[in-house]
Structure formats: C-alpha cells, structure tokens
C-alpha positions, -999 to 999 in steps of 0.1 A, spaced: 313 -259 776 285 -238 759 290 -234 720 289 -202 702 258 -192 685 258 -188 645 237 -160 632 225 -159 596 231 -124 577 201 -122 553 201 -87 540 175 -70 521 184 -41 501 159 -22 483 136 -50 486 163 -74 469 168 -102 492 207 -117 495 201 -153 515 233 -155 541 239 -196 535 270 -198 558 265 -171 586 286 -165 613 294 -172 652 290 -144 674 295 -147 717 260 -131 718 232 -110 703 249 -82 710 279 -88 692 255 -101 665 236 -70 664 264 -48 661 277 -64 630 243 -65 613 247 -23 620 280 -31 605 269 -42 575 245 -12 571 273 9 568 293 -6 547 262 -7 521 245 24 527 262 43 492 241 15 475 208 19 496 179 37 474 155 26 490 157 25 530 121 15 541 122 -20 522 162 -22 533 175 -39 569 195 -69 575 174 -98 590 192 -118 612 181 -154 624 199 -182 642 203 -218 631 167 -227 634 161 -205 608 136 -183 632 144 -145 624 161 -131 656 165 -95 649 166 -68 625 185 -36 616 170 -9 599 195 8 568 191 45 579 181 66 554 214 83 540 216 124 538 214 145 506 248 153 494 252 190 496 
C-alpha cells in the first residue's frame, strides 16, 4: 500500500516568509493545491502586498511543488 504524500505549507506574505516545519498529508496534488488556495483566503484581510504574496508548497524532498498566487483583494467601497 502507497503512502500518502506530505506537502510543506511555506507561505510568503508580503515578502515575509513563514517556514511550514510540520506540513501536512494530502491523497494528491490536487487536494494539496486546494488547501494552499485555502490558505489564501483565510489570509487575504492581512495581504498588502499581493505580488511578493503566494503559498509555496514543496514535498518532503524539500523541492518546491507548486505555488498559489494571494489574489489581489478589491477596494472596499
């Protein structure tokens, strides 16, 4: 039987970098992916900054997998 992956969480947020040291198992990259767009969410009030802002995501080699973009949030009206 085929272990789960682990995927590492690093997030960068207004080009302050937060090292992920435990990360997390997902069944796939997909699943992975959608929690690093997860995570974008849930921080996007605190996001001044959106081009030096995304989640980097590697696996347990350490190898950078993916990343997600923080979308840049709208004015408040």
């Amino acid at each position: 039987m085929e272990s789960m992956p682990k995927y590492f969480f690093n997030i960068v947020l207004n080009g302050q970098p937060t090292v992920d040291g435990r990360g997390q198992i997902f069944p796939d990259e997909s699943a992975a992916r959608a929690h690093a767009g997860h995570l974008t969410l849930l921080l996007a009030d605190r996001c001044r900054d959106p081009i030096n802002s995304f989640v980097a995501v590697s696996g347990m080699d350490g190898c950078l997998v993916f990343k997600v973009a923080f979308q840049p949030s709208e004015p408040q009206a």
